[in-house]
N, C-alpha and C positions, 0 to 999 in steps of 0.2 A: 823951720818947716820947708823951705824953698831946696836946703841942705841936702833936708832927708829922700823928699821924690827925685832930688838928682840921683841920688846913690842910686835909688831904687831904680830907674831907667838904666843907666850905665851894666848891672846886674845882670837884668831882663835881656838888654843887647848882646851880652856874654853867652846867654846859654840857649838862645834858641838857634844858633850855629850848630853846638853840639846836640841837639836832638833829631838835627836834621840829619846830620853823619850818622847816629846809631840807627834811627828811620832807613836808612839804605840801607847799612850793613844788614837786618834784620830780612830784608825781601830778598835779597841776595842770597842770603842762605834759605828761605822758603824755597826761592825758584831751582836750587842747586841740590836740594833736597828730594824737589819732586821729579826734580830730570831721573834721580836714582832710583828713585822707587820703581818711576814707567821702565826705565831697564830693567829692572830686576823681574817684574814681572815677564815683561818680552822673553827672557830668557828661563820663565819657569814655566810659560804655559804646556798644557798637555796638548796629544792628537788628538781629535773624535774620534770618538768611541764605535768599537766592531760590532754590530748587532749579531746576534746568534739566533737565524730562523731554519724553518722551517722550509724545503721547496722538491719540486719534481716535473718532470715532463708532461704534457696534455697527454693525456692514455685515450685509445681508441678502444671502442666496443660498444657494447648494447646498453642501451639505458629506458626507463618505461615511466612514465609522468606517473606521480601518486596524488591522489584526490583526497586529501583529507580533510574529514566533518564530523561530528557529535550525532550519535543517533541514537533511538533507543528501540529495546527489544519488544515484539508483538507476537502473538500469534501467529499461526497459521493460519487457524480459523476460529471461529469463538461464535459461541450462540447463550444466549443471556434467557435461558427458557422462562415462559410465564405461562399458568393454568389459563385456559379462555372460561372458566366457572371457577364462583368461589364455593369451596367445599372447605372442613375441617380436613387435614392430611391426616388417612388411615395407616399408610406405610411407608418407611422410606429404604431403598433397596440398597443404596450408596453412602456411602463418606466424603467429605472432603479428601482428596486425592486420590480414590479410586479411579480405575481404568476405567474406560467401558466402551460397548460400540453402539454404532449407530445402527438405531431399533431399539437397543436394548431399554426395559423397565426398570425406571430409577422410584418414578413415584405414583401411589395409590391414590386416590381422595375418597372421600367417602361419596359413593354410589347406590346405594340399595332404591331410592325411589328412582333412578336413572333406568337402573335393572327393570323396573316394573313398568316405566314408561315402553322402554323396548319391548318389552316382554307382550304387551296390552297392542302394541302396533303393530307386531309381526302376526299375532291372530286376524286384524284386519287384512292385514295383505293378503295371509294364504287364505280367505274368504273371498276376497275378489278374485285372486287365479284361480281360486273353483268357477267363480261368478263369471268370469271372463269363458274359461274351459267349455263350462255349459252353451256360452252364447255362442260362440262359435264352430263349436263340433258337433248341438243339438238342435241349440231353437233356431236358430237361422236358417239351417240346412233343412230340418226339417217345415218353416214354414216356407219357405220357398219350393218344396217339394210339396207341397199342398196346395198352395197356387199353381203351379204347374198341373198336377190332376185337374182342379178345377178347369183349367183353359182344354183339358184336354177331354175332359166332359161334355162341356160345352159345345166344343166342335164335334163331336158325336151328333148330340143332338141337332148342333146345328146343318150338318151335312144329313141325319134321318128327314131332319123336316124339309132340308132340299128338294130328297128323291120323292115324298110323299108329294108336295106339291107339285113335281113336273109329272107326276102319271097321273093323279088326279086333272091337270087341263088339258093330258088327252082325254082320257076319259070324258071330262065335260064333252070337249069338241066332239067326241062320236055321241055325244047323249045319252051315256050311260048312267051319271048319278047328275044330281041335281046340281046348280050355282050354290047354294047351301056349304055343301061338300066342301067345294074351292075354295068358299070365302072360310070355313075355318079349317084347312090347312094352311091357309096364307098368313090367319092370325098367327096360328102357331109359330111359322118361319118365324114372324118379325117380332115374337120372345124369345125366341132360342138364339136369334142373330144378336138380340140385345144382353143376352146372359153370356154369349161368348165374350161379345166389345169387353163387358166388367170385366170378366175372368180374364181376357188378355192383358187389358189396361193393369190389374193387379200385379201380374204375372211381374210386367214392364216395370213399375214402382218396387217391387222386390228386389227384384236386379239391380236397376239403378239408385234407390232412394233407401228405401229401407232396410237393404244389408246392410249396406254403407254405415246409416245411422245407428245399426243394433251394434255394430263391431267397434266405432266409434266411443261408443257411452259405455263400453263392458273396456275398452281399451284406456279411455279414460278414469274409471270408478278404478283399475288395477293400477294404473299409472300412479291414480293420489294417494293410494293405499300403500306402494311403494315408497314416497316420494318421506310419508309420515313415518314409515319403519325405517328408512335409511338414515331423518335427521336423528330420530330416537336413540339408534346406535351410535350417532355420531355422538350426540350428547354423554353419552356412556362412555365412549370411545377417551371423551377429554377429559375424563376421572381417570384415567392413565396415561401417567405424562413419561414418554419416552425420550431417548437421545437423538438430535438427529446426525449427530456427527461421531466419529468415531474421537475420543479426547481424553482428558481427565477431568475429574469436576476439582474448581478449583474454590468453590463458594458454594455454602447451602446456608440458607438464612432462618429456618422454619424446624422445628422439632414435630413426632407426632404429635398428632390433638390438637396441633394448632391450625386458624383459619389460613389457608391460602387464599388473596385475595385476585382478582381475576386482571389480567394485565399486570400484575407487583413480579417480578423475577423470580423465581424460588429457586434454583439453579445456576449455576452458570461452569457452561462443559469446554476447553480448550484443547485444541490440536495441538500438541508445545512437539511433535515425531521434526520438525524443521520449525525453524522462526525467522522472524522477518526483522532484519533492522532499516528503520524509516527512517531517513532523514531528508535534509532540502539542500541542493545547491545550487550556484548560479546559472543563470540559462546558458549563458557562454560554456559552462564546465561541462552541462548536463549535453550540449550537442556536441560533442566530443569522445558521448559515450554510447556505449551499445550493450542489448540483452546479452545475457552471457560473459560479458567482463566479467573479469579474475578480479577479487577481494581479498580483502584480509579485518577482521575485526579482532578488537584489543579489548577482553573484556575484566574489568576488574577483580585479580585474585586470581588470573588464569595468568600460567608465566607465558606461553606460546601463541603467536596470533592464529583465530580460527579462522578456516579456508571458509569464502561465499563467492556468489555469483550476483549478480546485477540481475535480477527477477521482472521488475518493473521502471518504466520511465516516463511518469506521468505523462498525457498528450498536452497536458494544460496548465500554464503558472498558477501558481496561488496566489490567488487577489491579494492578500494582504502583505503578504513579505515579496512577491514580485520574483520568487525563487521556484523549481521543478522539482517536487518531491521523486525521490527514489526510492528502491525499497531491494534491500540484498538480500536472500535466500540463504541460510545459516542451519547445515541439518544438525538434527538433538536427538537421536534418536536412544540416548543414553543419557537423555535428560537433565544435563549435567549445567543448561543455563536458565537461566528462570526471567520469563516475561517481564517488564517492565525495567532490566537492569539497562542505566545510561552507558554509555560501546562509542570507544573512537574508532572509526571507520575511515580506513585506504583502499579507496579504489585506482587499479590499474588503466591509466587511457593510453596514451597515444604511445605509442612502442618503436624503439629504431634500435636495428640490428648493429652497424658502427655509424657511431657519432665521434665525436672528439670531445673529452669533458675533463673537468677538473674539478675537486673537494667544493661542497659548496663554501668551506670554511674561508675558501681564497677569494671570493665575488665582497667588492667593498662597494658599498652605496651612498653616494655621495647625496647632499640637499638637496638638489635638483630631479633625484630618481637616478640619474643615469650610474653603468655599471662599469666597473675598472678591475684589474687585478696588478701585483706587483711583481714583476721581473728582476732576475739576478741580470745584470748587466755583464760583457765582457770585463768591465775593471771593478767587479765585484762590489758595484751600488745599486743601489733600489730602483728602478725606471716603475710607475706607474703608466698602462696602459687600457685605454677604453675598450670593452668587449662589448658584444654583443650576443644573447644568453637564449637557448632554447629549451629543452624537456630541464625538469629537475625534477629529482626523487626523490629530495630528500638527504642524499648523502653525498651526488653528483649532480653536477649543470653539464649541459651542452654548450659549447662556446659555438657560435655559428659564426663569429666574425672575431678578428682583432687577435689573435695570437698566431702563431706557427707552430710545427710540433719540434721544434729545436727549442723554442721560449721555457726557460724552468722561474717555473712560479709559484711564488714564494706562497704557502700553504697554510702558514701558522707561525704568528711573530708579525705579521703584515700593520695591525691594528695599529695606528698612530704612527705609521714609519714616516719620514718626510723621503720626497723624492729625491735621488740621492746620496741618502746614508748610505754608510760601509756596511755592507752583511756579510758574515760567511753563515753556511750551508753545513746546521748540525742538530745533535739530536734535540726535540725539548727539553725544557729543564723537567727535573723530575721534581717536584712541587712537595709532594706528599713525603719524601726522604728526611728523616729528624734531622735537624741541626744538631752540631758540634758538639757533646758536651752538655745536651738538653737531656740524652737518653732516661737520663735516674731521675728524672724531676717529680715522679708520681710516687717515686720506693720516700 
């Protein structure tokens, strides 16, 4: 036993010499392996790569800010007619889409006890304009002219029995008739003095009181006899129900025979000859703009945008959205848009003759808001630069700050460039061109 674990040491001491030399040899050719490889690569890398964009000069000239919002189509004007009586409908004069004007009879109702009412109130009237005619071109005139005879009677007798009385107290005083005499011509005087007073006092109350009062109650009795024939007719009047705008009816709810009820719509007539497209924008947008702005509305299934104007600009936010309703003028006189259809809406504001601007497609927006575009460098790399941005229309911005008109700015191809890259300056690619060898893939 003692034999065998010597062998077995003696062995052991033999070969871990040799594991330790292959152990080297082994990392020695790893490290001499990897030294070859990082050269081989060193010596295959590529250059970075050329982008192919798009770029141009800041162009100078006119550019005009466009306002765009969602709005939709109204009226010109719109009246929702309703009978003020309920009657059954005797006639009706129109269709739905009919033209018609304003005045014109669209609908009858049934009238006939209306008829009679009028008819029953107009004999009262012209009964009181006789009643009236009489009191004041007969009985007045002529009682008052019968008071006046009497005052004038009156003083007849009252200035006879003056004279009778003053020759009678000469008379007495020479002693030719009796005191008898005197005392009844003096009676007399002071009836005759008292029949005048009446007849003058009457005279006075004519004039003042009782013309007055007869012209008054004949002026009144014709006035209410008037007052009943004019509601009569009116009543009559609202069994024909007219237009009051010039328009087309675009709704009729009621067939003859049927009841129209009083207040219910039975009509309804629109002016579509212009229309109005309403919508809301911001209060900052809306003072910006003025009556008479240049429009354009986009209406669907129309290829061309129709011309408007800026008609209205509300004085006052709308409580609820905090925004200034507008309202653009859109003429139709060829009928060819129809009320309620939804219209994207560009209005024209602020306007500049030469600006300096460039494609919106070049303005890149970075997290923070702020605005850049990317420049061709002298050594033909990418430099991003900060701008600062004024009108856009949509297809151009105004650069107010941050470029020169020497700067060419890279247009399209910009998106994900890093600052730096190689660019050169050429056409886009043409995307939509079939590939190679695809042509027959449909045969």
């Amino acid at each position: 036993m003692t034999n065998l674990r010597s062998t077995i040491s003696a062995n052991r001491n033999r070969t871990q010499p040799r594991m330790a030399v292959t152990a080297c040899r082994l990392l020695a050719g790893a490290v001499a392996f990897s030294m070859l490889l990082l050269s081989g690569c060193k010596k295959d890398a590529a250059p970075l790569p050329t982008v192919t964009v798009q770029a141009e000069h800041p162009e100078q000239g006119p550019i005009a800010e466009h306002i765009i919002a969602d709005a939709i189509l109204a009226p010109l004007a719109q009246a929702a007619i309703a009978p003020k009586i309920s009657a059954p409908v005797k006639k009706f004069y129109v269709q739905r889409g009919s033209r018609v004007k304003e005045g014109e009879l669209l609908v009858t109702l049934e009238n006939g006890d209306l008829a009679a009412a009028a008819q029953d109130n107009k004999g009262s009237y012209m009964a009181a304009e006789a009643a009236y005619a009489t009191a004041t071109r007969a009985q007045v005139p002529e009682d008052t002219q019968k008071a006046e005879l009497d005052v004038a009677q009156a003083k007849a007798n009252l200035d006879l029995n003056l004279s009778i009385v003053k020759g009678r107290k000469q008379l007495f005083a020479e002693g030719a008739i009796p005191g008898r005499d005197l005392d009844t011509a003096q009676a007399a005087l002071v009836q005759t003095q008292a029949a005048y007073d009446t007849a003058a006092k009457h005279l006075e109350l004519m004039h003042n009181v009782s013309r007055e009062a007869a012209l008054k109650a004949a002026q009144g009795q014709l006035a209410s006899a008037e007052g009943k024939y004019k509601g009569a007719n009116a009543q009559l009047s609202y069994s024909e129900i007219r237009s009051p705008i010039d328009g087309v009816v675009t709704d009729r709810s009621l067939f003859a025979g049927e009841t129209a009820a009083a207040g219910a719509p039975l009509l309804t007539v629109m002016d579509t000859s212009a229309l109005l497209a309403k919508t809301h924008v911001a209060q900052n947008v809306a003072q910006r703009m003025k009556l008479g702005d240049d429009a354009s509305v986009r209406v669907p299934g129309v290829a061309d945008p129709v011309p408007a104007k800026v008609s209205l600009i509300s004085p006052a936010l709308d409580p609820g959205s905090t925004t200034v309703e507008v309202w653009l003028r859109i003429e139709n006189k060829a009928g060819a848009l129809k009320v309620g259809t939804p219209v994207k809406v560009s209005i024209t504001g602020r306007t500049l003759a030469e600006a300096w601007k460039v494609p919106a497609s070049s303005i890149l927006t970075a997290q923070d808001g702020s605005k850049s575009v990317m420049v061709v460098g002298t050594d033909s790399s990418a430099h991003r630069k900060p701008v600062t941005l004024g009108i856009e229309d949509g297809d151009d911005v105004q650069i107010t700050g941050g470029l020169s008109p020497t700067d060419v700015v890279i247009t399209g191809g910009a998106y994900g460039l890093d600052d730096g890259a190689k660019v050169a300056v050429g056409p886009a690619a043409d995307d939509d061109k079939p590939a190679a060898g695809k042509g027959g893939e449909d045969n």
